[in-house]
C-alpha positions as CSV (number, residue, x, y, z in Angstrom):
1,X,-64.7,-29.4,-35.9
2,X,-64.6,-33.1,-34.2
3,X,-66.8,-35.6,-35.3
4,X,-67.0,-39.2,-34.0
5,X,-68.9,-41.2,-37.2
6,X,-68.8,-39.7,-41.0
7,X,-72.4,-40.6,-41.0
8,X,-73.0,-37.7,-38.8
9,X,-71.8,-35.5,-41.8
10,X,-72.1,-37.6,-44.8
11,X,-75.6,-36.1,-46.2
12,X,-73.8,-32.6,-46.5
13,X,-71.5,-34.2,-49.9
14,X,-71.9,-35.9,-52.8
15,X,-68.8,-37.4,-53.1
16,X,-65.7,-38.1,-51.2
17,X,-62.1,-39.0,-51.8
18,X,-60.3,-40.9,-49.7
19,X,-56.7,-41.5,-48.7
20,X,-55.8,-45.1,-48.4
21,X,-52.4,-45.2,-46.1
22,X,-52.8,-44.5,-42.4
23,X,-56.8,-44.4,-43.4
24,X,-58.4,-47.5,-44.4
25,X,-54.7,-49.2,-43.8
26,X,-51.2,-49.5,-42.7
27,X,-50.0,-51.0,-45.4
28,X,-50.7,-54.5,-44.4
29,X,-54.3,-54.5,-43.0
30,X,-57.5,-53.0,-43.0
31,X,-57.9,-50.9,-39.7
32,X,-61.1,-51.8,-38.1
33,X,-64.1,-49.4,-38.8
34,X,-62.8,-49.0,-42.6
35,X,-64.7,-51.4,-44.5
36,X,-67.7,-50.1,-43.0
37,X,-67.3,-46.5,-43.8
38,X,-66.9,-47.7,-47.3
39,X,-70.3,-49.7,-47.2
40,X,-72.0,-47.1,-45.7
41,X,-70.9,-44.7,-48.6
42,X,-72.2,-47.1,-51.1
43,X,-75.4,-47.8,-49.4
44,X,-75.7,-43.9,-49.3
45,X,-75.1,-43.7,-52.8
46,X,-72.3,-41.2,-52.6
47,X,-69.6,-42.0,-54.8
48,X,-65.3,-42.8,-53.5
49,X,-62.3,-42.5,-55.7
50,X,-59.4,-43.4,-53.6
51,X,-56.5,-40.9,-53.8
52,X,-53.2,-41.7,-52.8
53,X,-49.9,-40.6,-53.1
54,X,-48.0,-44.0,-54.5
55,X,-45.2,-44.1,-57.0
56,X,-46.8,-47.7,-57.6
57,X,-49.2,-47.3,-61.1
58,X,-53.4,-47.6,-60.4
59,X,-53.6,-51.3,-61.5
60,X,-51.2,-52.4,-58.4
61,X,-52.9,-50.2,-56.1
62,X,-56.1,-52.0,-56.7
63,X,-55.1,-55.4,-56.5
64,X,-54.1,-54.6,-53.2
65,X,-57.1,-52.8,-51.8
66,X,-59.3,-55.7,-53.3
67,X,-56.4,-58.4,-51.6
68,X,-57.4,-56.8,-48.3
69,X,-60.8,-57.2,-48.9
70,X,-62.2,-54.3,-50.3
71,X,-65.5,-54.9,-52.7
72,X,-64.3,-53.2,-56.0
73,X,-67.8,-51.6,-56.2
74,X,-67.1,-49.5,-53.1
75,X,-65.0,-47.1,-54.9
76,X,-64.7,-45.9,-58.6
77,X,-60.9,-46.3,-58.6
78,X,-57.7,-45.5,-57.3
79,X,-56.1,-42.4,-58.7
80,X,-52.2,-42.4,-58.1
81,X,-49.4,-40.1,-58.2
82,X,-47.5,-42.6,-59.6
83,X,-50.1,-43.2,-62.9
84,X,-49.9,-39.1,-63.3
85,X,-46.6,-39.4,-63.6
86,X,-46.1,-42.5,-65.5
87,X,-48.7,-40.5,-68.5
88,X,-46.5,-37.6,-68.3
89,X,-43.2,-39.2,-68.9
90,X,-45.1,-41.2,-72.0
91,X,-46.6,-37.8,-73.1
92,X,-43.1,-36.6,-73.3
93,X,-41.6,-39.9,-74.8
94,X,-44.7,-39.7,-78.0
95,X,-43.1,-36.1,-78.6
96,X,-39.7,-36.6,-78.7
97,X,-39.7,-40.3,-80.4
98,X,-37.5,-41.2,-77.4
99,X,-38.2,-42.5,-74.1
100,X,-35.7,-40.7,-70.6
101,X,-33.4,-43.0,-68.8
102,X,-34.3,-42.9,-65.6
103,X,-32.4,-43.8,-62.1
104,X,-35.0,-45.0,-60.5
105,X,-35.5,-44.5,-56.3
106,X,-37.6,-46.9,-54.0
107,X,-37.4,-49.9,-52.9
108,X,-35.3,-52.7,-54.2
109,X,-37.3,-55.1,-55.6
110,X,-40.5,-53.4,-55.8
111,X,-43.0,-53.1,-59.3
112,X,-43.8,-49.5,-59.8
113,X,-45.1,-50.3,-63.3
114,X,-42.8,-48.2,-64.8
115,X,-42.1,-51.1,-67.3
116,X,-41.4,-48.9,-70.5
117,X,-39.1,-46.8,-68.6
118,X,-35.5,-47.7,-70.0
119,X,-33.4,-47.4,-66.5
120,X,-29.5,-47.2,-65.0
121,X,-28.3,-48.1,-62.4
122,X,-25.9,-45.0,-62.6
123,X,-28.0,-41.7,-61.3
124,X,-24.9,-39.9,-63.1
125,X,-25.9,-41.7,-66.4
126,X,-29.7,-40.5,-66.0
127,X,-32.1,-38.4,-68.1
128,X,-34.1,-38.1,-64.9
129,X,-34.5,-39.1,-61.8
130,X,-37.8,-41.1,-60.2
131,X,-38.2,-41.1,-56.7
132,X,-41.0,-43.5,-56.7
133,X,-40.4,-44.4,-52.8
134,X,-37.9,-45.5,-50.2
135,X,-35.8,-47.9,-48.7
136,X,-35.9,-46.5,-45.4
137,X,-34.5,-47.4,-42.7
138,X,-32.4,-49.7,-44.7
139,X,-30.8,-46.8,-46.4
140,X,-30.4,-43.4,-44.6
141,X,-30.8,-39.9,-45.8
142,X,-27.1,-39.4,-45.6
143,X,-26.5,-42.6,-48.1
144,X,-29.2,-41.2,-50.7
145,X,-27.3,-38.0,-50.1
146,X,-24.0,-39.3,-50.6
147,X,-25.5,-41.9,-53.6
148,X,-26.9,-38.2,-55.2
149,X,-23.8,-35.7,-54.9
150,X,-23.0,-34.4,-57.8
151,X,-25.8,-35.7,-59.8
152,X,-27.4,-32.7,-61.9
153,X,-30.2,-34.6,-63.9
154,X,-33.8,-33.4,-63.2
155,X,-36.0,-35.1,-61.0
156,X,-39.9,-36.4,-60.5
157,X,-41.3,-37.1,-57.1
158,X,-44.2,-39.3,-57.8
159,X,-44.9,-40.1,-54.1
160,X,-44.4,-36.5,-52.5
161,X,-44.8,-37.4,-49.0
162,X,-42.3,-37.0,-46.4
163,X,-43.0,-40.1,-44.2
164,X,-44.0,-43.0,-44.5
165,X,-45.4,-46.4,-42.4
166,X,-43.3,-49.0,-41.9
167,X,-42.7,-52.2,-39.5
168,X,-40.3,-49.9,-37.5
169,X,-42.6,-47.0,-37.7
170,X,-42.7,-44.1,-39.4
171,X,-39.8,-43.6,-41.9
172,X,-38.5,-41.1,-44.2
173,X,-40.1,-41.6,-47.5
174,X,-39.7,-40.1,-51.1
175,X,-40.9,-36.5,-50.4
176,X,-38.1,-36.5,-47.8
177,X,-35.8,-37.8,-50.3
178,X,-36.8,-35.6,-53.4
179,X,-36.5,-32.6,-50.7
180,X,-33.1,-33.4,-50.1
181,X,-32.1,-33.4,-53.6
182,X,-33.9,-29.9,-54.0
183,X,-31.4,-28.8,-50.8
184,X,-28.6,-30.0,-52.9
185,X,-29.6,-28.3,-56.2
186,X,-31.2,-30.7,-57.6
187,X,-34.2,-29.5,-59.9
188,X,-37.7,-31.5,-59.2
189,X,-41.2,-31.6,-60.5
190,X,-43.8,-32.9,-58.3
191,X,-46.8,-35.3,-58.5
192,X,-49.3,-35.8,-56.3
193,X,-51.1,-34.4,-53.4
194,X,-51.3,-31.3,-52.5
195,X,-50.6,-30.3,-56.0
196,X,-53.8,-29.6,-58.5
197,X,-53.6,-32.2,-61.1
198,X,-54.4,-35.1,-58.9
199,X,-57.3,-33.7,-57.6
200,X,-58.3,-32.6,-61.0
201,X,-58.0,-36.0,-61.9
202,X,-59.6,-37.5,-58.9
203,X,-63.1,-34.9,-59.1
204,X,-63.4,-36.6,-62.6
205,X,-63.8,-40.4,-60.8
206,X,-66.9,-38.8,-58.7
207,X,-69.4,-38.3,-61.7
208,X,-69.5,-34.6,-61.5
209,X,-70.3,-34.2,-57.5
210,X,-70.4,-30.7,-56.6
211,X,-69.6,-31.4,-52.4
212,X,-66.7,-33.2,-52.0
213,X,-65.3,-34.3,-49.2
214,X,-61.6,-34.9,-48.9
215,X,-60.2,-37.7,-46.2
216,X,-56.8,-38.2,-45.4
217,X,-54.2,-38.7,-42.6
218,X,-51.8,-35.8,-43.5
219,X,-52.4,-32.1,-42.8
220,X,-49.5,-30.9,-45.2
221,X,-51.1,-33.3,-48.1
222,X,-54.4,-34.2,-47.2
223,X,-55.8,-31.0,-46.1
224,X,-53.7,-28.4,-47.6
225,X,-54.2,-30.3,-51.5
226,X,-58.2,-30.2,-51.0
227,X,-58.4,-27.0,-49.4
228,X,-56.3,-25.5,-52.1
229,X,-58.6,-27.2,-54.7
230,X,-61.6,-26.2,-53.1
231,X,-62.8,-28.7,-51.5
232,X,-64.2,-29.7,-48.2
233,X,-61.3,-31.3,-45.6
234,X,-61.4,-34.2,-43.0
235,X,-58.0,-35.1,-41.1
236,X,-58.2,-38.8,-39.4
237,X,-55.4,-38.9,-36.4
238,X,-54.2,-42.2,-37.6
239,X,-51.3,-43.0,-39.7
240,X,-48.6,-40.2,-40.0
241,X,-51.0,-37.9,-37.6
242,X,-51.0,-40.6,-34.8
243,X,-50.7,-38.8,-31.4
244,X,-51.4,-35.5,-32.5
245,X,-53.7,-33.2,-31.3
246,X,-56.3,-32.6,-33.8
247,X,-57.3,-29.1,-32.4
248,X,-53.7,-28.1,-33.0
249,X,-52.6,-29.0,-36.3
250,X,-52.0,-26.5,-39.3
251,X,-53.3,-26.0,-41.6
252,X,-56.5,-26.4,-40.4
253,X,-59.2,-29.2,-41.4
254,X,-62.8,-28.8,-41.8
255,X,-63.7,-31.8,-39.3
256,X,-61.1,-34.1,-37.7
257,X,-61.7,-37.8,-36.1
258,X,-59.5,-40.0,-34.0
259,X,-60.3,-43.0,-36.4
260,X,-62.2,-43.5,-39.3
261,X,-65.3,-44.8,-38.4
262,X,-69.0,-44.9,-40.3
């Protein structure tokens, strides 16, 4: 069903969870209309944890939803596939006594928060494999698949989607990475939308709402993860859905807009 405002729906939920990428921003910006869907939430009184599939930790996500300009009291918090992973690994290190090396796989340069995370620089020498995110377009699928032949560690995706926004559009991003490893033999766990955990995790930011609504830009995250979980479904035809036809995709959201918009 198409709607043009979330205020014509709104009353129907008690809480919603919202996607941050190619929703509220691209990364760089706020896209206009965003801010005040997130005031009109708050003046409603219906609680928003943001849910987003970043290999960066919570605390980073924040910073930079609050650097745009985001009020900190118009959402709980961010909940991050990155964080769900970064638990796991140290729920893994307090029973063994003994932390994985890791290869890590992102961008150069970039703070995933991974701190305690002993790392090489050799994904031959590694106890496991991170793909946290991607260098793309500076580095190709064929480099990360020559850079990954005949590595046999086992792997985390803690960002599993498959594009991502960039400055020269959308790019190939960890999912598409971690999925190529899989094609090669490689064994990988994924975190994140549109697994259960997160969303397990997320419904526990919203103060026990019983009508959620999920919002997102991704049919194969977005909507498949909350209808999966339950939950009520919005697609927004921005970010990695830009151009498409919202009557068309699959699976199938509840309601779909061209924008977000209050």
């Amino acid at each position: 069903m198409r709607v043009d405002r979330l205020s014509s729906i709104a009353a129907q939920f008690d809480g919603v969870l919202l996607d941050q990428f190619g929703v509220l921003h691209d990364g760089r910006a706020l896209y206009p209309g965003a801010l005040e869907v997130l005031e009109g939430l708050k003046a409603a009184d219906t609680p928003v944890a943001i849910l987003t599939n970043s290999g960066k930790r919570t605390a980073a996500n924040r910073e930079r939803l609050l650097a745009m300009g985001i009020p900190r009291d118009t959402f709980t918090d961010v909940v991050t596939s990155g964080e769900l992973a970064y638990h796991a690994l140290m729920v893994g290190f307090e029973t063994t006594g003994r932390a994985p090396y890791a290869f890590i796989v992102g961008t150069p340069g970039e703070d995933y928060g991974f701190d305690l995370v002993p790392t090489v620089d050799d994904p031959r020498e590694a106890d496991v494999l991170l793909f946290l995110g991607s260098d793309a377009p500076r580095t190709s699928l064929d480099a990360y698949r020559a850079r990954l032949a005949g590595v046999r560690a086992p792997a985390i995706c803690c960002n599993p989607d498959r594009w991502r926004i960039t400055r020269e559009g959308l790019q190939p991003g960890a999912g598409a990475i971690a999925e190529l490893y899989e094609q090669m033999g490689g064994q990988v766990t994924w975190v994140g939308k549109p697994y259960p955990e997160i969303y397990l995790n997320a419904c526990s930011e919203l103060g026990g709402a019983a009508r959620v609504l999920c919002i997102g830009d991704s049919a194969e995250h977005d909507v498949a993860g909350g209808r999966a979980a339950g939950l009520a479904t919005m697609l927004v035809m921005t970010g990695v859905s830009a151009g498409l036809d919202g009557e068309r995709v699959e699976p199938r959201p509840d309601y779909w807009m061209e924008r977000l918009r209050w």
